[in-house]
C-alpha positions in Angstrom: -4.5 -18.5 0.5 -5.5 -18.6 4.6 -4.9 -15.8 6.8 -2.1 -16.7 9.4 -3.0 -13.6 11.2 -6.1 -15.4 13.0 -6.0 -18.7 11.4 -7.8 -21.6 14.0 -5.2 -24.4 13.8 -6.9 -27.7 14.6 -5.8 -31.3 13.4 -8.4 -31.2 10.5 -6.9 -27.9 9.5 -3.1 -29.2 9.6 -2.7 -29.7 6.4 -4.1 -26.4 5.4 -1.7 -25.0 7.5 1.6 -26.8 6.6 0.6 -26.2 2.7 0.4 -22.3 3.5 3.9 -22.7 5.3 5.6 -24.6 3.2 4.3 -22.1 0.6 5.9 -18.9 2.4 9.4 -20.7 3.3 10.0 -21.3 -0.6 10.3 -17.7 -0.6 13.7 -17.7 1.2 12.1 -15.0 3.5 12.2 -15.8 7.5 9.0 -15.2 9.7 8.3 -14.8 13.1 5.7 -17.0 14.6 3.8 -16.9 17.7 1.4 -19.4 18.4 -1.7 -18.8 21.4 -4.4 -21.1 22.4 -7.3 -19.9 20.4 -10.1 -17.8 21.9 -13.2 -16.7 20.0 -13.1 -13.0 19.0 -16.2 -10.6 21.1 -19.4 -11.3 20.7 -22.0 -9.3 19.0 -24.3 -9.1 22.2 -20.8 -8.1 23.7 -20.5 -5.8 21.2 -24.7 -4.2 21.6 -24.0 -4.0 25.3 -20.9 -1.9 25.4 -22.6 0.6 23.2 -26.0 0.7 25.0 -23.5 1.7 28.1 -21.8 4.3 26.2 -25.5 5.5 25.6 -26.5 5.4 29.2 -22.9 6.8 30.5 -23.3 9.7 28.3 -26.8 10.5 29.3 -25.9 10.2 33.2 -23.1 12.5 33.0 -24.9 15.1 30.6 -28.1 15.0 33.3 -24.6 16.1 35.8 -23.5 18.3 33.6 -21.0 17.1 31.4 -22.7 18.3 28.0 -19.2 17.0 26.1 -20.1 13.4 27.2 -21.7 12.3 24.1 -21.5 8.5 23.8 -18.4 8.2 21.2 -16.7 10.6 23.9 -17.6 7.5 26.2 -16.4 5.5 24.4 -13.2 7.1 23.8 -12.9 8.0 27.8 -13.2 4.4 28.5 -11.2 2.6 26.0 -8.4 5.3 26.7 -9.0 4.2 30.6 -9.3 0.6 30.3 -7.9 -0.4 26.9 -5.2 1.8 26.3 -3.1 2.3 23.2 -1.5 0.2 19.9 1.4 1.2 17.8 -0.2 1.3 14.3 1.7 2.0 11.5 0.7 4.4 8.2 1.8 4.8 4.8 1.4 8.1 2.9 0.2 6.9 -0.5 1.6 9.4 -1.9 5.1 9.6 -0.6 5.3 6.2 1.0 6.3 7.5 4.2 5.5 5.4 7.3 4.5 7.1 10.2 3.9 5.3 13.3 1.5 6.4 15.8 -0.6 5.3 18.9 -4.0 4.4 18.7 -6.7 3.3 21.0 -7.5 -0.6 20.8 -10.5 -1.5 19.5 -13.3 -3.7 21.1 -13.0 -6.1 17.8 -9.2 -7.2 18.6 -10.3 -8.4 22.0 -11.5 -12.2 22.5 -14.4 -12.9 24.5 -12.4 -12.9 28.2 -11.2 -10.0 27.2 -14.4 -8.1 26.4 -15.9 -9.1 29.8 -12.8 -8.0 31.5 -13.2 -5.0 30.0 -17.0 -4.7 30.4 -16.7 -5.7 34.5 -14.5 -2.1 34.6 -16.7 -0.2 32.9 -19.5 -1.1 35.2 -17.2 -1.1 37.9 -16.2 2.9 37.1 -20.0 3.2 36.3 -21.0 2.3 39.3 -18.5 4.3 40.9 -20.1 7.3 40.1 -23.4 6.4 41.0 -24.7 5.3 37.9 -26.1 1.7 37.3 -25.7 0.3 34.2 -28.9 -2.0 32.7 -27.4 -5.6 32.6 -30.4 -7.5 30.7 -31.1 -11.0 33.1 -30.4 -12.9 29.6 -27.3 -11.4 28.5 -24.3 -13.3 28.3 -22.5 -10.9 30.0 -24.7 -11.1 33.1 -24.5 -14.8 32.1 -20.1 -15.1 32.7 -20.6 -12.7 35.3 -22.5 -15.5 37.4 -20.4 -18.1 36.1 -17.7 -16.2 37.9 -19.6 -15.5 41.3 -20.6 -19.4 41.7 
């Protein structure tokens, strides 16, 4: 059975598709369906850079004396700052109570726009402060970031 919760449609995966349907509208239930143009999920070298700048970030403001700053701190201060929050909902397994809470968004739900959007603030706010970030020559970031410029 496909996933329809990230499920690529494309004409040679139509069929797929209206099998999987067809397959869940037998069961009398109704769904919602929203349908968005596809974008690939992060990158891994998205993925390395954002957490060699949580690294760096956390060793400039500890040098400045911010000794709380370690780099999951960072991380948490910046994805607070630029990401913001998701309603995520949680079962007790042993009561079955759902609790709904707020949690910060995670890196893996963004696309690859996304990521650099969120990347180009984090430099941004770096830079801000006075510290500069190491943006390797070959990086795809630095890559889309000169796409943009041109």
């Amino acid at each position: 059975m496909i996933s329809v919760q990230d499920f690529c449609l494309h004409k040679s995966t139509l069929g797929q598709f209206t099998h999987y349907l067809f397959e869940l509208i037998s069961s009398g239930k109704r769904y919602r369906v929203k349908i968005s143009e596809w974008r690939d999920k992060r990158s891994l070298p998205q993925n390395s850079l954002q957490h060699m700048w949580y690294a760096e970030l956390s060793a400039y403001l500890i040098k400045r004396g911010k000794s709380f700053a370690s780099p999951e701190w960072v991380k948490d201060a910046m994805k607070h700052t630029y990401l913001g929050y998701e309603e995520r909902e949680m079962v007790d397994v042993v009561t079955g109570e759902k609790t709904v809470m707020l949690s910060l968004r995670h890196t893996a739900d963004l696309d690859t726009g996304e990521m650099h959007f969120y990347l180009t603030r984090v430099e941004g706010w770096a830079l801000n402060i006075g510290c500069r970030l190491t943006v390797p020559a070959d990086s795809e970031y630095n890559q889309l970031k000169n796409k943009q410029v041109a």
